[in-house]
C-alpha positions in Angstrom: 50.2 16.0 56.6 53.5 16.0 54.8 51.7 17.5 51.7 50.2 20.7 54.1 53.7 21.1 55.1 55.2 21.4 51.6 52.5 23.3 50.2 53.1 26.3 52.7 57.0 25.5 52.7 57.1 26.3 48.5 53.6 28.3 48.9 53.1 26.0 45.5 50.3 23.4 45.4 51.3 21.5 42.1 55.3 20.9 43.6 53.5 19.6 46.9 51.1 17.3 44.2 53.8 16.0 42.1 56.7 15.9 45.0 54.4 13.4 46.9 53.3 11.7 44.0 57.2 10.6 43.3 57.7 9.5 46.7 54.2 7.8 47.0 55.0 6.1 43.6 58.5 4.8 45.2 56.3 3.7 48.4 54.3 1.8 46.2 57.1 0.3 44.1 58.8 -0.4 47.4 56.3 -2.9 48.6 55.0 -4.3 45.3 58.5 -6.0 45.7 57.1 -8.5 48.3 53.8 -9.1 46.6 55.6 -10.2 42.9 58.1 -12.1 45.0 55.6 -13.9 47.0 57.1 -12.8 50.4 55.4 -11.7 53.4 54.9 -7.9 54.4 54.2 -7.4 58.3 51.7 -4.5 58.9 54.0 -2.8 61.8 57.0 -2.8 59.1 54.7 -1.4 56.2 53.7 1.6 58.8 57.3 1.8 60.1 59.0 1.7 56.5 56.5 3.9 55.1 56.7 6.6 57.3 60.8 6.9 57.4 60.9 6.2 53.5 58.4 9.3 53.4 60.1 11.3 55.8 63.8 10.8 54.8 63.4 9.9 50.9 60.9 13.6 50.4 64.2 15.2 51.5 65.6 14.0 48.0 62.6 15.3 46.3 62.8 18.3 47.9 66.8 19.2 47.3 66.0 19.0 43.5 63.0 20.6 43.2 64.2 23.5 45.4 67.4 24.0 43.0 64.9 23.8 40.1 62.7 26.4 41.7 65.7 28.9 42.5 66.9 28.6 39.1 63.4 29.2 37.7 62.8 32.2 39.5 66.3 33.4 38.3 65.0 32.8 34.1 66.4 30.3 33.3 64.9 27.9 30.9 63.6 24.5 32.4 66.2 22.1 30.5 68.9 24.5 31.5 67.0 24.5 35.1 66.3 20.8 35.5 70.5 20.2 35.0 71.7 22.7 36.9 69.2 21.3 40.0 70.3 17.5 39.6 73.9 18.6 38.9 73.8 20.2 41.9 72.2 18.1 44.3 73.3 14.4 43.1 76.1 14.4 45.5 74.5 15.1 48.3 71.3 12.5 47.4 74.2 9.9 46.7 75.8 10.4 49.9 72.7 10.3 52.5 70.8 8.1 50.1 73.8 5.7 50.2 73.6 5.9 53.3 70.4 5.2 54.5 70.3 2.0 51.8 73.3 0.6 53.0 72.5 0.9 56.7 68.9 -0.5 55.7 70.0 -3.6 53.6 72.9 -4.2 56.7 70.2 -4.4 59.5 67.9 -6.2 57.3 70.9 -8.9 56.5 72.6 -9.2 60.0 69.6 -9.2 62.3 68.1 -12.4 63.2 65.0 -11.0 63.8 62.5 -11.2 61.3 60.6 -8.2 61.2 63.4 -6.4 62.0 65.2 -7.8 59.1 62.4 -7.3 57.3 62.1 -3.5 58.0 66.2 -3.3 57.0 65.4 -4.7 53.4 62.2 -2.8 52.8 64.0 0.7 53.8 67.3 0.1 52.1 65.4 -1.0 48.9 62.7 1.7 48.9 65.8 3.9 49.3 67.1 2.4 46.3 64.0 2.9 44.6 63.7 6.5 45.8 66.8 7.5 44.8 65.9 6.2 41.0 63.2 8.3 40.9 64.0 11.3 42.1 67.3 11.4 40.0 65.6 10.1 36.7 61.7 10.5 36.8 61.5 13.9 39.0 63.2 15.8 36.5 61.3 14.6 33.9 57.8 15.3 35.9 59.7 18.8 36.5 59.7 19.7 33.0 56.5 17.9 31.9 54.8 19.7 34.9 56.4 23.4 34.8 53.3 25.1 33.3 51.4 23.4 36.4 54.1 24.7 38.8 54.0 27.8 37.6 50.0 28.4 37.7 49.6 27.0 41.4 52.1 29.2 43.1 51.0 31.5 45.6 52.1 35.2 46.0 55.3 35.0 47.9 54.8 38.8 48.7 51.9 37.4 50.8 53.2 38.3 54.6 51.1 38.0 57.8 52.1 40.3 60.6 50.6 42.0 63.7 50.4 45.7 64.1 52.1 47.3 66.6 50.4 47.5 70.1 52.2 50.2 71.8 53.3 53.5 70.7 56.8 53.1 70.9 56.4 50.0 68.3 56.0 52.5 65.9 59.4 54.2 65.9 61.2 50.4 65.6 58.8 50.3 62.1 60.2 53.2 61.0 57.5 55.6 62.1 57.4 58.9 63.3 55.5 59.5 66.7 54.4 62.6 66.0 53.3 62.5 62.3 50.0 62.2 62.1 49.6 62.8 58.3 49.3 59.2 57.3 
């Protein structure tokens, strides 16, 4: 679902592809943790973790590739692009992704509870692991994948509207009402 919702929201198929492929990846590193380590990963936390580290970490994903995008459609060359977009948002991915780790790791470490511990670790790490990868790999995807980018864009001139029903509709689109020469 997330994926339909970025494709429309960027009207770009390959961002969608390799946006989700970054936070996937980060999903998946997140709870290889627990395999390597020989720990124990509840079902209920893997559903719980991986839906808020999808829905909060893609925000990260999104604030870069959104600056890269802009500065794209402005020509400028990727390199120059890529900078300006993680210059630009790193602050803002260190403050929630801070955050959201810290808040994570401190429910994880205080609780008593085990799943709910549990949960805390798993979202303050794959936070963690997010962050890593949307400030190091992304931009490298970004450049590596630009050509991609650029060929799966749709038109952004593209506009769905309804006519106008009533006669007086007409005059709010600029129309005349008694010019029938069109």
């Amino acid at each position: 679902f997330v994926i339909i919702v970025i494709i429309f929201t960027f009207r770009n198929v390959g961002l969608a592809v390799l946006l989700i492929l970054v936070i996937q990846g980060s999903i998946w590193l997140n709870f290889s943790v627990p395999y390597f380590t020989g720990g124990d990963v509840f079902f209920l936390s893997y559903l719980i973790v991986g839906a808020i580290q999808m829905g909060a970490n893609i925000d990260y994903a999104i604030v870069v590739s959104n600056r890269y995008i802009t500065m794209r459609e402005k020509k400028h060359g990727k390199r120059e692009s890529v900078t300006a977009a993680i210059n630009g948002a790193l602050p803002t991915l260190l403050t929630s992704g801070s955050i959201l780790a810290c808040s994570g790791m401190l429910i994880g470490y205080l609780t008593a509870e085990a799943s709910t511990s549990a949960i805390g670790i798993a979202i303050g790490r794959g936070t963690l692991i997010s962050l890593v990868l949307v400030v190091f790999v992304l931009p490298q995807i970004l450049l590596l994948g630009d050509k991609f980018i650029t060929k799966t864009s749709f038109n952004k001139k593209t506009r769905f509207r309804v006519p106008p029903r009533f006669k007086d509709d007409f005059g709010a689109m600029g129309y005349k009402h008694g010019n029938t020469s069109d």
